[in-house]
C-alpha positions as CSV (number, residue, x, y, z in Angstrom):
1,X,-56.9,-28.6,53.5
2,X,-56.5,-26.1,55.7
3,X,-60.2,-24.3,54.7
4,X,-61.6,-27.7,55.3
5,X,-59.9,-27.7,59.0
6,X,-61.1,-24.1,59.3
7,X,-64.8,-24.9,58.3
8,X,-64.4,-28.6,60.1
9,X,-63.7,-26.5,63.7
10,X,-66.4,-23.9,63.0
11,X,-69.1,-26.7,62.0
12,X,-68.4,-29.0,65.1
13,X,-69.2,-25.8,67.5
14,X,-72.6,-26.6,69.2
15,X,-72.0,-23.0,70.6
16,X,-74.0,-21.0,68.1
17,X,-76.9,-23.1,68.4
18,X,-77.5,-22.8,72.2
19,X,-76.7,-18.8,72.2
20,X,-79.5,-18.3,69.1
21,X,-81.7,-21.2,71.8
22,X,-80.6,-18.6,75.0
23,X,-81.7,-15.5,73.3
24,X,-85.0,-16.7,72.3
25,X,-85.4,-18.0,76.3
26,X,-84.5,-14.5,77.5
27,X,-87.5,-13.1,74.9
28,X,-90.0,-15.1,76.7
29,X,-90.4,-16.8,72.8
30,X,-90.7,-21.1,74.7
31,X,-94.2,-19.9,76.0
32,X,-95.7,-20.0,72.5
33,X,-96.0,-23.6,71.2
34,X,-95.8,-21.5,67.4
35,X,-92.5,-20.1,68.2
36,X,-90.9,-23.3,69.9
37,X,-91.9,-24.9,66.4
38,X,-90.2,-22.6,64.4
39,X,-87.3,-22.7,66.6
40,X,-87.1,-26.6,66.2
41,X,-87.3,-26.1,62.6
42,X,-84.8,-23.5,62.1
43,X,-82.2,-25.9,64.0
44,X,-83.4,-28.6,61.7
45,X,-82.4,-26.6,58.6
46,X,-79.3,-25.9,59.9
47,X,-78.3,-29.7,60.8
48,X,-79.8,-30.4,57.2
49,X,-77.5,-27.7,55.6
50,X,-74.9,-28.8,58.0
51,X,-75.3,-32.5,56.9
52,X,-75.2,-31.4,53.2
53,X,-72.3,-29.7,53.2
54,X,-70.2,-32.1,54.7
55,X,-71.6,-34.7,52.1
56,X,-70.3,-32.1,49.4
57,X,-67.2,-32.2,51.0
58,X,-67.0,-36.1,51.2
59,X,-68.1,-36.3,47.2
60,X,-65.6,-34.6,46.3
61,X,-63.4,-36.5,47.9
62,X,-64.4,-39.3,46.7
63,X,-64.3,-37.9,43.1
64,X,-60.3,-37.4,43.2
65,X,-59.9,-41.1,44.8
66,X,-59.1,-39.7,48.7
67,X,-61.4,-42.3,50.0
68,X,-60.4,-42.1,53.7
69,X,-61.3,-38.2,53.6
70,X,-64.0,-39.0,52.1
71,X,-65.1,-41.6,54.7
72,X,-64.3,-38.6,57.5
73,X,-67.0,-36.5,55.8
74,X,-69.5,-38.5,55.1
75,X,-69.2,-39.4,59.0
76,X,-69.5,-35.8,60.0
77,X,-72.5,-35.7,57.6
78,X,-74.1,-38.7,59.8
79,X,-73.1,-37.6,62.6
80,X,-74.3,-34.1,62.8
81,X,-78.0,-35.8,63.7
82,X,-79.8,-34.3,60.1
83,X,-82.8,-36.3,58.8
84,X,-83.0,-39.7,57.5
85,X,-83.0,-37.9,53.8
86,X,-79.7,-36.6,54.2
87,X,-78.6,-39.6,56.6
88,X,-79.3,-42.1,53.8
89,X,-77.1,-40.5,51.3
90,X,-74.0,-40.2,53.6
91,X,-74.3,-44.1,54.7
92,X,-74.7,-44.8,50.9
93,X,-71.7,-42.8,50.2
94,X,-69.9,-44.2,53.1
95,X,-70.8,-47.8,52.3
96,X,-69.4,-47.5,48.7
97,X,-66.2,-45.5,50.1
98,X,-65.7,-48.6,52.8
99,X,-66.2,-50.9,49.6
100,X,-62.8,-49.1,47.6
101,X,-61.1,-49.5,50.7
102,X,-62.1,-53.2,50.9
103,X,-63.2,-53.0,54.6
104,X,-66.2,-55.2,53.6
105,X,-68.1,-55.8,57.2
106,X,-68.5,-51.5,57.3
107,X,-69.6,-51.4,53.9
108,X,-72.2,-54.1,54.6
109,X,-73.2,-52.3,57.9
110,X,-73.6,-49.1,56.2
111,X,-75.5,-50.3,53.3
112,X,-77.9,-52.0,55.8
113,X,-78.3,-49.0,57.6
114,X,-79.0,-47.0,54.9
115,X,-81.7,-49.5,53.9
116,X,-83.2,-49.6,56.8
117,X,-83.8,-45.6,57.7
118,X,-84.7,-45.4,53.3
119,X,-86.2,-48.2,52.5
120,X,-87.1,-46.4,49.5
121,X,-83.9,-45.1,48.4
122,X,-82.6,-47.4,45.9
123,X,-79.3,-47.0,46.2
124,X,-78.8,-48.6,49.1
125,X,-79.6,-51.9,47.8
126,X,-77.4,-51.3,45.2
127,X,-74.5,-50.6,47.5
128,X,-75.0,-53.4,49.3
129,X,-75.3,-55.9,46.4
130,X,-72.6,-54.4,45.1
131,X,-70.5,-55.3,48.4
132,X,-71.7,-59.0,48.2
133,X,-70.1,-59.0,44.9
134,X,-67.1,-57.8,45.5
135,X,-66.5,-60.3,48.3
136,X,-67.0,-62.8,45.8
137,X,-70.9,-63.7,46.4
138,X,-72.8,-62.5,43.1
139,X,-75.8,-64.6,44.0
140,X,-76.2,-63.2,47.1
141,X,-76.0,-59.3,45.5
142,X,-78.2,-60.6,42.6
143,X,-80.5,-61.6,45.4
144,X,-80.6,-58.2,47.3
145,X,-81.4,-56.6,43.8
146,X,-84.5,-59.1,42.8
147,X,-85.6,-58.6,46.4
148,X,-85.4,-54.9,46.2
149,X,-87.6,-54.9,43.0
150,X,-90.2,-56.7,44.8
151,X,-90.5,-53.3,46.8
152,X,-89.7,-50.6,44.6
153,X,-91.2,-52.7,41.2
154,X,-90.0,-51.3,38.0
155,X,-87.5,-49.3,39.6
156,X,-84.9,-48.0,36.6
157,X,-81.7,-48.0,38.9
158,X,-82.2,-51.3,40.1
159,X,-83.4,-52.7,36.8
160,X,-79.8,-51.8,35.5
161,X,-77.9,-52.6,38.1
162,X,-79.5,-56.1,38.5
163,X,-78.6,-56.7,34.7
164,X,-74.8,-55.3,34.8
165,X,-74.4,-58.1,38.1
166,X,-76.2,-60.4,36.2
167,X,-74.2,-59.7,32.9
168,X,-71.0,-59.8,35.0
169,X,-71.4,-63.3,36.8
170,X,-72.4,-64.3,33.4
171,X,-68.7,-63.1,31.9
172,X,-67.0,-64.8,34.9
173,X,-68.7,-68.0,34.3
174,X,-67.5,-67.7,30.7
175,X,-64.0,-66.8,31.8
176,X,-64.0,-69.7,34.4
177,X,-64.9,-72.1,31.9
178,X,-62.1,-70.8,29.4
179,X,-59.6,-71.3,32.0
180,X,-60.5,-75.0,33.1
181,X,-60.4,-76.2,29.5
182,X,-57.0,-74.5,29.6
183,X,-55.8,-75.9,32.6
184,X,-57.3,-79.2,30.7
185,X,-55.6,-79.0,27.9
186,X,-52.1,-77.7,29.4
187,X,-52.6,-81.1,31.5
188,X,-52.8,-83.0,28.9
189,X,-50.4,-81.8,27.1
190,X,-47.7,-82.0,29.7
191,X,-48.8,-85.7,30.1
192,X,-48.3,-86.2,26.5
193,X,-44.6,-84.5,26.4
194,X,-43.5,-87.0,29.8
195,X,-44.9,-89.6,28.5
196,X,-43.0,-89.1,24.9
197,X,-40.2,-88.4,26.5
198,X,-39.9,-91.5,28.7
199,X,-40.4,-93.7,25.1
200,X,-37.4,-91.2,23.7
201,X,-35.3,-92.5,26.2
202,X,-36.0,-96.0,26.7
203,X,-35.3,-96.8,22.8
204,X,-31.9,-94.9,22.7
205,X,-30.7,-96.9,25.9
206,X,-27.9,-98.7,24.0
207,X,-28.4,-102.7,24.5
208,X,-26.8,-104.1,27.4
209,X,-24.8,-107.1,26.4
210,X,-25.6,-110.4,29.0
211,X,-22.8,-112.6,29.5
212,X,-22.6,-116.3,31.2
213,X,-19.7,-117.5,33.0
214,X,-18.4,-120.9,31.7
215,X,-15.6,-122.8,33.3
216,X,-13.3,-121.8,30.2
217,X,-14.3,-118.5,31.1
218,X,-17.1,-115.4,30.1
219,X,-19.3,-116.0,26.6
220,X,-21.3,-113.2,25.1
221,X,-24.5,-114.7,24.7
């Protein structure tokens, strides 16, 4: 929208930063170790809030279905530099975004990053089990979960994810099975119908009358 294109310009402007970093220079404010401190922390509130609100932005994007927006917000989010707490969340995000959009090896990459800079943020071993699945590999997702419990024991989103994937590859097995004994049966039952209907035919063939020739001429034998 064109409020999000207002704030987008605004928020990608490095400008405001290094005037607020100039002004505290031209105070003499870098000689005190106290001050550069609080300097460094005020800028890493404002890459946090920063971070945040482009991760708001990119949830509610992803709320309405506009993945690919979302997937542009949750980059800015990353991108703005913010701490591994808000970093986590927007590679999460991202990774299950990437996941709707079936673009399976960014998914996977985000999900793994996301583990690696949270390793105790379970959500992003649920994202990327969740991409293993989707792909087709439920025992590899299943895997990541069981593994993940290892490190975060008892952990309640994990616990419940682990048995929905478990639950599901337990419903396709069941589905898989019901279609092979109909695929069986519609076999057999062709087989039955071709091989009835080659008898139909060969006992209504009418009979075909042999004949000799003599030398007074043709006898029906």
């Amino acid at each position: 929208t064109q409020q999000d294109a207002g704030n987008s310009s605004s928020s990608d402007d490095d400008s405001d930063d290094e005037t607020n970093v100039l002004k505290f220079k031209n105070l003499n404010c870098a000689d005190s170790e106290d001050e550069e401190d609080a300097v460094e922390l005020d800028d890493a509130e404002k890459l946090e809030t920063l971070a945040t609100e482009y991760k708001d932005k990119g949830n509610g994007m992803y709320k309405v279905g506009d993945y690919d927006k979302a997937i542009e917000w949750y980059t800015k989010g990353i991108d703005v530099g913010a701490s591994n707490r808000i970093a986590c969340v927007c590679y999460s995000n991202r990774a299950a975004s990437l996941t709707l959009k079936r673009r399976w090896v960014e998914a996977e990459a985000d999900a793994s990053t996301c583990i690696s800079i949270a390793p105790e943020f379970a959500r992003g071993y649920c994202r990327l089990a969740k991409v293993k699945q989707k792909q087709g590999y439920s025992e590899d997702g299943i895997g990541i979960l069981e593994q993940a419990l290892k490190k975060l024991p008892g952990n309640g989103l994990l616990e419940d994810e682990l048995r929905k994937m478990k639950r599901a590859r337990e419903n396709a097995a069941v589905k898989k099975a019901a279609r092979q004994k109909a695929a069986k049966e519609r076999k057999e039952k062709d087989a039955a119908y071709d091989k009835a209907k080659a008898e139909n035919e060969a006992n209504s063939k009418p009979e075909t009358k042999q004949f000799e020739r003599t030398p007074d001429g043709l006898i029906n034998l």
